[in-house]
N, CA, C and O atoms as a GROMACS GRO file, in nm:
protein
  556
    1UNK      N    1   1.212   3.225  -2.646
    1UNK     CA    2   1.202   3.118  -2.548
    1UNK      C    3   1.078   3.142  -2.463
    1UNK      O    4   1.064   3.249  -2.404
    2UNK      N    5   0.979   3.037  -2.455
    2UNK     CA    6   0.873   3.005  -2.383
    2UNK      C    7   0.884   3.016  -2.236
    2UNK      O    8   0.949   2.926  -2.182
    3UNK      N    9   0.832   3.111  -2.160
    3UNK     CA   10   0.802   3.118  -1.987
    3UNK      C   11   0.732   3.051  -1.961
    3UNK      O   12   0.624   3.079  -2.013
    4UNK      N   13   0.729   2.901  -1.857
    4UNK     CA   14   0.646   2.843  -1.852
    4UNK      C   15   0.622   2.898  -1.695
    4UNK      O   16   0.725   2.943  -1.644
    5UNK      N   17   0.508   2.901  -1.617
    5UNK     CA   18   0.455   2.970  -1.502
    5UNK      C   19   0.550   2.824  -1.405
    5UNK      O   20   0.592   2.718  -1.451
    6UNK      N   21   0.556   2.861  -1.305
    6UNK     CA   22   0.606   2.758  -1.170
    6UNK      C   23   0.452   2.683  -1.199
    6UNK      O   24   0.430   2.606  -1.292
    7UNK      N   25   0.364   2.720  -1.108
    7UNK     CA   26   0.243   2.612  -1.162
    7UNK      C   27   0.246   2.549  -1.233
    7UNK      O   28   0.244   2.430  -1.200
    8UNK      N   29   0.252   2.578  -1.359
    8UNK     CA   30   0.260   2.479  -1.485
    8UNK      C   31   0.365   2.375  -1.489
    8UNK      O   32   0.358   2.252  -1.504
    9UNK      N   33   0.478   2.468  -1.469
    9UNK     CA   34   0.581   2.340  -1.406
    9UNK      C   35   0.579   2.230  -1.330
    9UNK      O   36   0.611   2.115  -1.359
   10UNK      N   37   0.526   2.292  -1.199
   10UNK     CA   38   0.456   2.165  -1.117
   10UNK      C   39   0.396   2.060  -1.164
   10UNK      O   40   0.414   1.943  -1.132
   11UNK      N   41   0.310   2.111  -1.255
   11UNK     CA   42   0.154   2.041  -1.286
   11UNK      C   43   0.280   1.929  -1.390
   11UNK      O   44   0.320   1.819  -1.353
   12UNK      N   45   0.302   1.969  -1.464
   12UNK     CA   46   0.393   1.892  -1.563
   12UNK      C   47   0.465   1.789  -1.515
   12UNK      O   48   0.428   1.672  -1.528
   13UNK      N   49   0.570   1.822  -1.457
   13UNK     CA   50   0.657   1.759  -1.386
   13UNK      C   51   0.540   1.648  -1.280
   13UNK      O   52   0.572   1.532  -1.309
   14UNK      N   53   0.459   1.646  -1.205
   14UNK     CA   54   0.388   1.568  -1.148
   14UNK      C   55   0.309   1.478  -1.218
   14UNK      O   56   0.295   1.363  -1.175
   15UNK      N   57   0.257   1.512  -1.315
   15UNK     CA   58   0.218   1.435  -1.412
   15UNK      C   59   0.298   1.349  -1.526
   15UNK      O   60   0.254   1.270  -1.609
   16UNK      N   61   0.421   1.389  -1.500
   16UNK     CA   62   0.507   1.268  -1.546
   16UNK      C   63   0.583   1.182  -1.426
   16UNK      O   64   0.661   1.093  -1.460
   17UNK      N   65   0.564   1.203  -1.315
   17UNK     CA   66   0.578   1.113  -1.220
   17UNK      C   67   0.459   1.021  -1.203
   17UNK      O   68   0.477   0.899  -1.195
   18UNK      N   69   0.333   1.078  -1.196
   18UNK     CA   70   0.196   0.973  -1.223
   18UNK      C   71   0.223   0.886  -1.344
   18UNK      O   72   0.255   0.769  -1.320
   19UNK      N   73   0.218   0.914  -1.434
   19UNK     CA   74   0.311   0.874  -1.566
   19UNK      C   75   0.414   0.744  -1.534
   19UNK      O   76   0.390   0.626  -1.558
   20UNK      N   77   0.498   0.784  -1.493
   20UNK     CA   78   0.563   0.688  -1.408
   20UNK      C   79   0.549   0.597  -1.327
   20UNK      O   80   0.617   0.496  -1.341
   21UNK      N   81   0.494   0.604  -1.264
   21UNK     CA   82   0.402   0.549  -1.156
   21UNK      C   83   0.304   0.432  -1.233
   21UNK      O   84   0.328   0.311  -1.232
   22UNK      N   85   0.204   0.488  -1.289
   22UNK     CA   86   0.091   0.399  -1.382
   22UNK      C   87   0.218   0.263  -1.449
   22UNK      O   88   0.204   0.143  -1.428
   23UNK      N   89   0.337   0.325  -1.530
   23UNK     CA   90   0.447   0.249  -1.584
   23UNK      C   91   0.451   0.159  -1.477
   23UNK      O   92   0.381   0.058  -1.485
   24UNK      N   93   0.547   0.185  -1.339
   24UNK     CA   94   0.583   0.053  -1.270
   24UNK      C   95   0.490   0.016  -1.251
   24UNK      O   96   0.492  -0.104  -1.277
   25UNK      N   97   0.386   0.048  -1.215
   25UNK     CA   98   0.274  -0.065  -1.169
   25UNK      C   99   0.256  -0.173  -1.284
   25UNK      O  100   0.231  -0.290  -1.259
   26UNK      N  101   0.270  -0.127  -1.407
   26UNK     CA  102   0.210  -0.234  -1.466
   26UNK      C  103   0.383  -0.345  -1.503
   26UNK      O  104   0.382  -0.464  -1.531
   27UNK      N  105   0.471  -0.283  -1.494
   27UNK     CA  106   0.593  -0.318  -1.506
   27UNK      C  107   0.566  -0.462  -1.379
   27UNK      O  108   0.566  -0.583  -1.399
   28UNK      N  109   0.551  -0.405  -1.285
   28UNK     CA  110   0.512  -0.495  -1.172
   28UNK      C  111   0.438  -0.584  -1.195
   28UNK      O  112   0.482  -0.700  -1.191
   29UNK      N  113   0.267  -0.551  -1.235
   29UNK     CA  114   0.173  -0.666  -1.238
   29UNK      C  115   0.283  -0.775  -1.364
   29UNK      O  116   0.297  -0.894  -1.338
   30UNK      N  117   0.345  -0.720  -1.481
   30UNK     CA  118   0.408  -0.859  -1.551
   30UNK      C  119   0.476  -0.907  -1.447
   30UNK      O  120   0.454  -1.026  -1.424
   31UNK      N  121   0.527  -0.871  -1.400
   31UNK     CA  122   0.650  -0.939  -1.262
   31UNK      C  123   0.543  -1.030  -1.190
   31UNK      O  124   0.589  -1.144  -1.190
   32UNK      N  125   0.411  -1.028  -1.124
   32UNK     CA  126   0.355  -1.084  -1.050
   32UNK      C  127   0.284  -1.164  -1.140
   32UNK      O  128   0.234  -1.262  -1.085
   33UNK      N  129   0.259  -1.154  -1.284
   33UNK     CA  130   0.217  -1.281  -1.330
   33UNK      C  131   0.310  -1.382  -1.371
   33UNK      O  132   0.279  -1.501  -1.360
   34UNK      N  133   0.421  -1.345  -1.419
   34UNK     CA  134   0.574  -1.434  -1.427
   34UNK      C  135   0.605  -1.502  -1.334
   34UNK      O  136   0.669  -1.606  -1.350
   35UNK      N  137   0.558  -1.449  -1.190
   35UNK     CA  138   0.603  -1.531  -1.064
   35UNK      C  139   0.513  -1.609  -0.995
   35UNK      O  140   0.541  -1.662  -0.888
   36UNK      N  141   0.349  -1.624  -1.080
   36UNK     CA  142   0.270  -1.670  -1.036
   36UNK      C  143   0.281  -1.804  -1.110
   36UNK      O  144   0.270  -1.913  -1.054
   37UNK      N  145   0.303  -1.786  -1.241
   37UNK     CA  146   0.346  -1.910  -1.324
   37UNK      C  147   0.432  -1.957  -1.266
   37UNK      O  148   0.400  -2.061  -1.209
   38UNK      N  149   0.570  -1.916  -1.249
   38UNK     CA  150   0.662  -1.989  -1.220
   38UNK      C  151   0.681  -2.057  -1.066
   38UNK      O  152   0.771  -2.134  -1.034
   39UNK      N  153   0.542  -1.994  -0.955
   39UNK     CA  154   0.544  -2.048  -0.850
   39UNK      C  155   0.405  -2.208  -0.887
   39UNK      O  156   0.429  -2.318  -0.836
   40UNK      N  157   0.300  -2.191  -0.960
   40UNK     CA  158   0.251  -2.283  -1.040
   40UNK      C  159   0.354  -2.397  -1.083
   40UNK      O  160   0.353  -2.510  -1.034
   41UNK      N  161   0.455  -2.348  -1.193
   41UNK     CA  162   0.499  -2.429  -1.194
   41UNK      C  163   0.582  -2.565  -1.066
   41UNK      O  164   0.534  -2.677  -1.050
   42UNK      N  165   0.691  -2.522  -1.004
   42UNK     CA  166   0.725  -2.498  -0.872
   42UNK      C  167   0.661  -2.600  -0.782
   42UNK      O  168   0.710  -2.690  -0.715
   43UNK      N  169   0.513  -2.554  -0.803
   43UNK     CA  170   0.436  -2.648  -0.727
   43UNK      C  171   0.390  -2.766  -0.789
   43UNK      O  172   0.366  -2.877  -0.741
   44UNK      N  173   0.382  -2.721  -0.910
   44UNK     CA  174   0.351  -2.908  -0.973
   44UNK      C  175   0.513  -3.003  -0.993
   44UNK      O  176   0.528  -3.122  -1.022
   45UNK      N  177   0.601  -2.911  -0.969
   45UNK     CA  178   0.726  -2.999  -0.964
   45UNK      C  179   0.730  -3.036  -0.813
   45UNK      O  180   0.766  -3.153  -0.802
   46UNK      N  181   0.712  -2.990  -0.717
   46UNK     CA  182   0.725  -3.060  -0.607
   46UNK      C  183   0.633  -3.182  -0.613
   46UNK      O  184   0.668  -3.295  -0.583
   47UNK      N  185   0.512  -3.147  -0.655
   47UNK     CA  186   0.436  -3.302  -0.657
   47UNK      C  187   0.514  -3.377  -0.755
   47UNK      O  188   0.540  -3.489  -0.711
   48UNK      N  189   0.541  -3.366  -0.822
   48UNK     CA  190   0.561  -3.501  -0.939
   48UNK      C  191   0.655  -3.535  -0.869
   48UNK      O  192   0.693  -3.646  -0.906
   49UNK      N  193   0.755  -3.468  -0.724
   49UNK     CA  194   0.895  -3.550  -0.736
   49UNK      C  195   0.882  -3.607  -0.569
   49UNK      O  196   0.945  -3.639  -0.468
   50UNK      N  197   0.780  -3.594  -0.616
   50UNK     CA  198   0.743  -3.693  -0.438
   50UNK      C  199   0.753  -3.567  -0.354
   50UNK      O  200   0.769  -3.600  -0.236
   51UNK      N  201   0.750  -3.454  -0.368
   51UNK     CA  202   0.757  -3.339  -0.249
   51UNK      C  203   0.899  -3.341  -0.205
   51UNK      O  204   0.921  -3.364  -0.086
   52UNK      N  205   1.004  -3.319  -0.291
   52UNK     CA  206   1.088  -3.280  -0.295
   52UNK      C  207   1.200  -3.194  -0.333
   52UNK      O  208   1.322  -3.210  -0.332
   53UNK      N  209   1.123  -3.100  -0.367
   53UNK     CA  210   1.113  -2.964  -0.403
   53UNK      C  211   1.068  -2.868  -0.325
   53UNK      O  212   0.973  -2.796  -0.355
   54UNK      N  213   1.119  -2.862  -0.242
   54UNK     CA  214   1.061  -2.800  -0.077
   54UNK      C  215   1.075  -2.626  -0.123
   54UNK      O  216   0.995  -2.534  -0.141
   55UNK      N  217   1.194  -2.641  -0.129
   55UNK     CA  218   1.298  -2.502  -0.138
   55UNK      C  219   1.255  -2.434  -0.238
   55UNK      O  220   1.253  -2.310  -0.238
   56UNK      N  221   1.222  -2.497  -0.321
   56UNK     CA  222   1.240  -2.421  -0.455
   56UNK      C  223   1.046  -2.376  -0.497
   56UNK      O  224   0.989  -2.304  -0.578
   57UNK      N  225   1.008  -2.468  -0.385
   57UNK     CA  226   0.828  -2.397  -0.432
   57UNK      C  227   0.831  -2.312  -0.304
   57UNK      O  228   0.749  -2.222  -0.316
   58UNK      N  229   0.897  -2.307  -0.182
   58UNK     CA  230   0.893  -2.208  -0.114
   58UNK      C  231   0.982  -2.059  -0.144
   58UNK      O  232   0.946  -1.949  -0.103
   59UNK      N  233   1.086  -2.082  -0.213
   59UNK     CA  234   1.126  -1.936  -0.298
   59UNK      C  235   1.039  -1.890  -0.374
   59UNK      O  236   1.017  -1.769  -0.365
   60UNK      N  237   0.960  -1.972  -0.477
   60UNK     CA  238   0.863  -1.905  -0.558
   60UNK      C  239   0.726  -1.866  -0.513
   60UNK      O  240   0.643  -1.797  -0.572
   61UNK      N  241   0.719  -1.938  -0.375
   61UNK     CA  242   0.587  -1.851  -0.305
   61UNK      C  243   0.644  -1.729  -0.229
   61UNK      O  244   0.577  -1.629  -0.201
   62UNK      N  245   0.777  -1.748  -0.198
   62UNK     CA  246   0.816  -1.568  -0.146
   62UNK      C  247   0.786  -1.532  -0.229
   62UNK      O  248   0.670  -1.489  -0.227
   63UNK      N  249   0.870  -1.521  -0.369
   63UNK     CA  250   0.883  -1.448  -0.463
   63UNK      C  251   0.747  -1.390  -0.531
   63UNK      O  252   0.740  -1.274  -0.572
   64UNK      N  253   0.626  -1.497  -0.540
   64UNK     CA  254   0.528  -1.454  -0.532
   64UNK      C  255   0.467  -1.375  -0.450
   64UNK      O  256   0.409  -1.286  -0.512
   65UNK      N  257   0.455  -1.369  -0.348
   65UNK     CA  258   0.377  -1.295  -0.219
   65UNK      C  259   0.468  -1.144  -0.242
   65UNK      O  260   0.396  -1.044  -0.241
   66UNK      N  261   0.619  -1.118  -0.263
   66UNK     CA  262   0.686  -0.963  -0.245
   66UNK      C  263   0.585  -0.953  -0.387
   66UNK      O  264   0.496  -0.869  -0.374
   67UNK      N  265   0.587  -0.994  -0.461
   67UNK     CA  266   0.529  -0.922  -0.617
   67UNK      C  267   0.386  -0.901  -0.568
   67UNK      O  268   0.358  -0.782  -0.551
   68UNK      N  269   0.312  -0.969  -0.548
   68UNK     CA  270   0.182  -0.905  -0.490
   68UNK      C  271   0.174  -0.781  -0.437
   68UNK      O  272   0.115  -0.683  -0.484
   69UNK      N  273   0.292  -0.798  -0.243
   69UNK     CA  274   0.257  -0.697  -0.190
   69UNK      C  275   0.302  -0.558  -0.306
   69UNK      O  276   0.236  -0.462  -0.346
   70UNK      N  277   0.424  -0.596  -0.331
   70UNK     CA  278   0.440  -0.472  -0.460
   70UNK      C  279   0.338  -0.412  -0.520
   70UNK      O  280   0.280  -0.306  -0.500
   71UNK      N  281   0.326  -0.514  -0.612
   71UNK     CA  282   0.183  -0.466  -0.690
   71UNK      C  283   0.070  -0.372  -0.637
   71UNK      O  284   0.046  -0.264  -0.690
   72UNK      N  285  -0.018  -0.436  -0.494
   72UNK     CA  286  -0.062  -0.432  -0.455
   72UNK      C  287  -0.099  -0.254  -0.386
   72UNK      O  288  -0.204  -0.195  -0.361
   73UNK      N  289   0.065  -0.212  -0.376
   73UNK     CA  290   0.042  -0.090  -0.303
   73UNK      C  291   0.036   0.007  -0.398
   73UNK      O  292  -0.040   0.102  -0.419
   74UNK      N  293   0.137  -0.041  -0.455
   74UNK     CA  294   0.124   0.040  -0.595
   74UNK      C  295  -0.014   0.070  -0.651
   74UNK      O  296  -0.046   0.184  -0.682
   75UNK      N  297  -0.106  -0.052  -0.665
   75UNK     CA  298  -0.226   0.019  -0.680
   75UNK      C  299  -0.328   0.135  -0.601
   75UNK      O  300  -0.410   0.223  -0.630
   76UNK      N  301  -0.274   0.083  -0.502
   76UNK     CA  302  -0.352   0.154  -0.367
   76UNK      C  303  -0.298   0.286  -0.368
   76UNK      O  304  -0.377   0.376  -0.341
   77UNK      N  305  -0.180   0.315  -0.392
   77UNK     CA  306  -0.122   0.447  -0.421
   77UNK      C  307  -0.148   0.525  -0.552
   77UNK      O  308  -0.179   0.644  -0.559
   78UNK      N  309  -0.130   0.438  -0.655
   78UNK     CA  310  -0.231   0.492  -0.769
   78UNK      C  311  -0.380   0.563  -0.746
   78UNK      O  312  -0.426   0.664  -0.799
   79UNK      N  313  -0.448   0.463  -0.636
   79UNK     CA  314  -0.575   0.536  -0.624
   79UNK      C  315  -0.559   0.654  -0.551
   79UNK      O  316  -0.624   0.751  -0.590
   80UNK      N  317  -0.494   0.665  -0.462
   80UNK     CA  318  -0.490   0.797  -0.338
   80UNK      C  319  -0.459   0.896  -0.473
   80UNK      O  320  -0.559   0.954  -0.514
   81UNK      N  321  -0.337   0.922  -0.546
   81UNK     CA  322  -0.318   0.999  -0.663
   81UNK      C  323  -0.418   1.068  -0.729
   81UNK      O  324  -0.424   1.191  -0.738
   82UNK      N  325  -0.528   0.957  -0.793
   82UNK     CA  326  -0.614   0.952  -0.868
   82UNK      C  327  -0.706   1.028  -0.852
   82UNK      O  328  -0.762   1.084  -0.947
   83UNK      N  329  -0.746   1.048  -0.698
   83UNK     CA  330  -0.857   1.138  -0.628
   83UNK      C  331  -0.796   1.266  -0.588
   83UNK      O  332  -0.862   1.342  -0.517
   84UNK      N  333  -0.684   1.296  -0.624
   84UNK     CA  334  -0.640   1.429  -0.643
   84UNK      C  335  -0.614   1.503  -0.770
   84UNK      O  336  -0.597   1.623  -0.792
   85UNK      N  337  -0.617   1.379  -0.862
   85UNK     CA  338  -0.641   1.452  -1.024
   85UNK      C  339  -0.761   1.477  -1.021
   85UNK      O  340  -0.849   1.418  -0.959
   86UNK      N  341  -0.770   1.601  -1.115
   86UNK     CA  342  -0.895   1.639  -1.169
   86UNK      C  343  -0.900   1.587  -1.336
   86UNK      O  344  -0.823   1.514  -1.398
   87UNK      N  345  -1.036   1.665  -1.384
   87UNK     CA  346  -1.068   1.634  -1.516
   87UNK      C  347  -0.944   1.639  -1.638
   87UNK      O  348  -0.913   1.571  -1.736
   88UNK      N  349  -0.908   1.728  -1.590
   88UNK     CA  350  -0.780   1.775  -1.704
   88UNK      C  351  -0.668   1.721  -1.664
   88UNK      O  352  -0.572   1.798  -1.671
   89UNK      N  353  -0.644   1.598  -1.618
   89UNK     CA  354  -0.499   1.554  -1.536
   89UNK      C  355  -0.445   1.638  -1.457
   89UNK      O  356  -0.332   1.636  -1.505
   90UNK      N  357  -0.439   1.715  -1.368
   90UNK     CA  358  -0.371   1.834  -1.300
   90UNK      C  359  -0.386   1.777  -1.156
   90UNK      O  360  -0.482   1.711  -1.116
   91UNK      N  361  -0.313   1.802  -1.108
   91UNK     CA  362  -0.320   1.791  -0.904
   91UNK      C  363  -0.327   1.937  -0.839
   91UNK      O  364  -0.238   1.995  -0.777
   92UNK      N  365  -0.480   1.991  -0.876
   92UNK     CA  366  -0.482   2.107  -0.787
   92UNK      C  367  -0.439   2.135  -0.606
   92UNK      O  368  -0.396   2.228  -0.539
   93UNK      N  369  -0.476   2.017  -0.586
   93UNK     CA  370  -0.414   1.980  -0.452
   93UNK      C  371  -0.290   1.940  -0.420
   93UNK      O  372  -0.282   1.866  -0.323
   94UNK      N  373  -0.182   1.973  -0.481
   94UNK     CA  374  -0.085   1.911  -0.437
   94UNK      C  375   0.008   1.858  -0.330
   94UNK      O  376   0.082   1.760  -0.320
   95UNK      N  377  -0.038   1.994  -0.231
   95UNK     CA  378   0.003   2.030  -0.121
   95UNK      C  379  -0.081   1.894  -0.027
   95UNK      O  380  -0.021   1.832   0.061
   96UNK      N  381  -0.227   1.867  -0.064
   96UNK     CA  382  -0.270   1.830   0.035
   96UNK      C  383  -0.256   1.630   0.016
   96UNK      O  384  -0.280   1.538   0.094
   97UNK      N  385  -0.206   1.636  -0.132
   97UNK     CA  386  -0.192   1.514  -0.192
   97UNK      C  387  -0.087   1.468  -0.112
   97UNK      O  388  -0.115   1.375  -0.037
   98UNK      N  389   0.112   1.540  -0.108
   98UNK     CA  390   0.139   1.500  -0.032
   98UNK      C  391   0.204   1.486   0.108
   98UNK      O  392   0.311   1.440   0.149
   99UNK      N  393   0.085   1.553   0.172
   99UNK     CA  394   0.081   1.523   0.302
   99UNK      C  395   0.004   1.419   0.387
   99UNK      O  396   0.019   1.379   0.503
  100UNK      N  397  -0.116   1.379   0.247
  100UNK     CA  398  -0.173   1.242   0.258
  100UNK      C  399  -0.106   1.126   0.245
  100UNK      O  400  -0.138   1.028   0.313
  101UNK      N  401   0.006   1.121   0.144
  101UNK     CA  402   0.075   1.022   0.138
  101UNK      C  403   0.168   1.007   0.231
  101UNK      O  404   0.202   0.894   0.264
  102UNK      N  405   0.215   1.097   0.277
  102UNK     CA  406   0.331   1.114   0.372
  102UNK      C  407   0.255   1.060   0.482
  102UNK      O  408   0.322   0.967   0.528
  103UNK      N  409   0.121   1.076   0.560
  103UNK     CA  410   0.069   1.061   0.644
  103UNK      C  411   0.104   0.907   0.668
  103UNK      O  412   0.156   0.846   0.762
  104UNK      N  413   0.047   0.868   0.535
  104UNK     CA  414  -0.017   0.690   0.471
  104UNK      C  415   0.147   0.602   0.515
  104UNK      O  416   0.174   0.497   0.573
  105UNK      N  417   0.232   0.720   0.447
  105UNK     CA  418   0.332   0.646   0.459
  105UNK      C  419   0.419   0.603   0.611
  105UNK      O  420   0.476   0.499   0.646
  106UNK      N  421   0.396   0.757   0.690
  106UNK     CA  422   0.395   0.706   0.806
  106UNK      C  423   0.312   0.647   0.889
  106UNK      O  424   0.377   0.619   0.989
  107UNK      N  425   0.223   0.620   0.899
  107UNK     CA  426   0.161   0.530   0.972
  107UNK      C  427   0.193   0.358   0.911
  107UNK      O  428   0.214   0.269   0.993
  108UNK      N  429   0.192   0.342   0.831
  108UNK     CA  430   0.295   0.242   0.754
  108UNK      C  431   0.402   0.181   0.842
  108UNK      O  432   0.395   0.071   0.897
  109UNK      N  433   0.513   0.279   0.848
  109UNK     CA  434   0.636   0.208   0.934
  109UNK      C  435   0.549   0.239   1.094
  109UNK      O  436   0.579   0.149   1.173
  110UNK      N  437   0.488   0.303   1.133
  110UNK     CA  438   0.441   0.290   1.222
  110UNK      C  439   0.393   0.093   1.274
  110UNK      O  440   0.442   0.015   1.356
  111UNK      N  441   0.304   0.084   1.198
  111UNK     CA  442   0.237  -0.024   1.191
  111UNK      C  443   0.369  -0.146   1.154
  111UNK      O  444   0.355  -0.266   1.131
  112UNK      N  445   0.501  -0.058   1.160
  112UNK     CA  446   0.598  -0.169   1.117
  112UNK      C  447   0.599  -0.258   0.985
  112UNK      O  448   0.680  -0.349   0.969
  113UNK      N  449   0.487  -0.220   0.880
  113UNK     CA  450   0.481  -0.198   0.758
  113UNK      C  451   0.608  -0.166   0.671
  113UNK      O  452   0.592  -0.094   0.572
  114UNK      N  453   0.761  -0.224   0.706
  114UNK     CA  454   0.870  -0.110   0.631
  114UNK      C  455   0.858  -0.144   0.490
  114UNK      O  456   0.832  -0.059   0.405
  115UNK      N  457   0.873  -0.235   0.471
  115UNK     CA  458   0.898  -0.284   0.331
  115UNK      C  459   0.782  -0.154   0.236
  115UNK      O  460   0.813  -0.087   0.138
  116UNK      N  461   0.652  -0.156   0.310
  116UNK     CA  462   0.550  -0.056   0.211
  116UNK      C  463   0.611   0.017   0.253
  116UNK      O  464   0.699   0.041   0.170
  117UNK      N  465   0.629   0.096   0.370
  117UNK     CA  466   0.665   0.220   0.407
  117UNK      C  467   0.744   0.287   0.292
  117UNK      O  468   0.710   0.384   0.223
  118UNK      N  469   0.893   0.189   0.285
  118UNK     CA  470   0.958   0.217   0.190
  118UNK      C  471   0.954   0.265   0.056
  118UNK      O  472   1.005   0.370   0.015
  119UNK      N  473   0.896   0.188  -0.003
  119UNK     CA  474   0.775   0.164  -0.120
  119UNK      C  475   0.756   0.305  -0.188
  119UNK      O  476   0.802   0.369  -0.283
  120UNK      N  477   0.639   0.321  -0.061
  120UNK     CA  478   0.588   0.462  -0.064
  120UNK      C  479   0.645   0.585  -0.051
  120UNK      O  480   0.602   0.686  -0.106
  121UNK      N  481   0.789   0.580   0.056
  121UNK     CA  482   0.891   0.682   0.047
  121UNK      C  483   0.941   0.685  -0.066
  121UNK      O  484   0.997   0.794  -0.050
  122UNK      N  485   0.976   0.648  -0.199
  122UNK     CA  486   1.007   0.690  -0.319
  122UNK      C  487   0.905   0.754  -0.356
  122UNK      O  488   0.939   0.870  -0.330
  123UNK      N  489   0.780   0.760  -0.410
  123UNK     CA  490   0.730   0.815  -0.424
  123UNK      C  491   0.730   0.937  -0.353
  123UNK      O  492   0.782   1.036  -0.404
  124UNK      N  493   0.684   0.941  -0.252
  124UNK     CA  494   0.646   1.101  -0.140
  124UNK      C  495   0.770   1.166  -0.189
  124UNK      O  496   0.761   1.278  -0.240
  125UNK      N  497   0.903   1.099  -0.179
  125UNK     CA  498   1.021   1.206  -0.157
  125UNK      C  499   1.015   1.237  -0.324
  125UNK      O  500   1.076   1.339  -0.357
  126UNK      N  501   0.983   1.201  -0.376
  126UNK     CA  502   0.981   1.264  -0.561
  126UNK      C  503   0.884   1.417  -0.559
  126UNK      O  504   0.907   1.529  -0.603
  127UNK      N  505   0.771   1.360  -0.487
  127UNK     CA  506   0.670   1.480  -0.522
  127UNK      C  507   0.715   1.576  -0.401
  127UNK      O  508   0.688   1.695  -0.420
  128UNK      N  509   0.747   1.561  -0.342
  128UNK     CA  510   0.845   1.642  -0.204
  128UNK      C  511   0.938   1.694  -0.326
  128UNK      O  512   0.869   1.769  -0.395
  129UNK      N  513   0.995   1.689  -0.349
  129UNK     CA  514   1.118   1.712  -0.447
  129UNK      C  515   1.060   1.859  -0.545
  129UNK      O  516   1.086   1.978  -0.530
  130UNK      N  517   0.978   1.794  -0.637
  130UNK     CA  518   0.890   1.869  -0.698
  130UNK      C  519   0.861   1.994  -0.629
  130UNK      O  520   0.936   2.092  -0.623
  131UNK      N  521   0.747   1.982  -0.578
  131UNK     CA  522   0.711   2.101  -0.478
  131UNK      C  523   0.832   2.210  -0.413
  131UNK      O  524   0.839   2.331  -0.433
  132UNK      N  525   0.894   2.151  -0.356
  132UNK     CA  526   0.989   2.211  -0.260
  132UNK      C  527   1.111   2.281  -0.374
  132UNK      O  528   1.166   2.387  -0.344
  133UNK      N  529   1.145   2.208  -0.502
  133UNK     CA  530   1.188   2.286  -0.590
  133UNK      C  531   1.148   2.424  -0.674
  133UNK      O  532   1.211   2.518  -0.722
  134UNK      N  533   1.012   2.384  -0.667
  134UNK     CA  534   0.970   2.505  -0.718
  134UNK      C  535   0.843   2.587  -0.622
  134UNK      O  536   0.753   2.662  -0.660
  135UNK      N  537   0.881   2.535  -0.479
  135UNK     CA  538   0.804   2.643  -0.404
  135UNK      C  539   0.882   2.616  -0.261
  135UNK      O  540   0.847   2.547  -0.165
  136UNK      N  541   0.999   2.697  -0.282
  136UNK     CA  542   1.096   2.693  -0.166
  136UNK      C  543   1.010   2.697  -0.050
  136UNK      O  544   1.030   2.600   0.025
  137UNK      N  545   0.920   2.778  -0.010
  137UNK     CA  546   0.887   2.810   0.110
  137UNK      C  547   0.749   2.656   0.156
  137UNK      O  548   0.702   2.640   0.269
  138UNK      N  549   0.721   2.582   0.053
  138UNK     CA  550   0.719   2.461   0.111
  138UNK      C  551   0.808   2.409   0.219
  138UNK      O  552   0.907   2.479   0.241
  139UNK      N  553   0.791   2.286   0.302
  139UNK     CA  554   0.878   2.240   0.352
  139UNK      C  555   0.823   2.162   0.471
  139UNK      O  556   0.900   2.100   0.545
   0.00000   0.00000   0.00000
């Protein structure tokens, strides 16, 4: 049986959460083009019916606008990630990766931002997870 080092573990295990991550986002962008059509649509049915379709093109512009902001952070969080990988996929920084996000994330609900805040707390508390599993004296 193979010893894999705690490092390596880390590195692994984080890189299938990026992994993950890259997944919903794009899981998402189909969600935000499905809801862009269907708010398109939505809106050419309110015209054809004399603008009576109030309700139903204003659900699909919520529904549009949460898939954006979704999308949206998700990318933005992808990038913060991104500049902590190096050449070889690895997060030599991990430590400092997330305390950046944690930062991002609080100032977030700060700014009364919850919905991102939130967002972003799945993430942080995963790689929190990570770390703190295999380097107790994290914390």
């Amino acid at each position: 049986m193979a010893i894999i080092s705690t490092e390596a573990e880390i590195q692994e295990r984080l890189s299938a959460v990026y992994e993950e991550l890259i997944n919903t986002k794009d899981v998402i962008r189909n969600e935000l083009i499905e809801s862009r059509i269907n708010y398109n649509k939505a809106c050419d049915k309110h015209i054809q019916t004399g603008f009576m379709c109030e309700y139903e093109w204003i659900d699909a512009e919520i529904s549009h606008q949460e898939n954006f902001i979704k999308y949206d952070i998700h990318c933005h969080l992808l990038e913060i990630v991104n500049d902590f990988r190096d050449l070889y996929g690895h997060f030599p920084d991990y430590h400092q990766m997330y305390v950046t996000l944690n930062l991002i994330m609080l100032q977030l609900a700060k700014e009364e931002k919850y919905e991102l805040a939130a967002i972003l707390k799945n993430w942080v508390d995963r790689i929190k997870c990570i770390i703190q599993e295999k380097s107790p004296q994290f914390g």
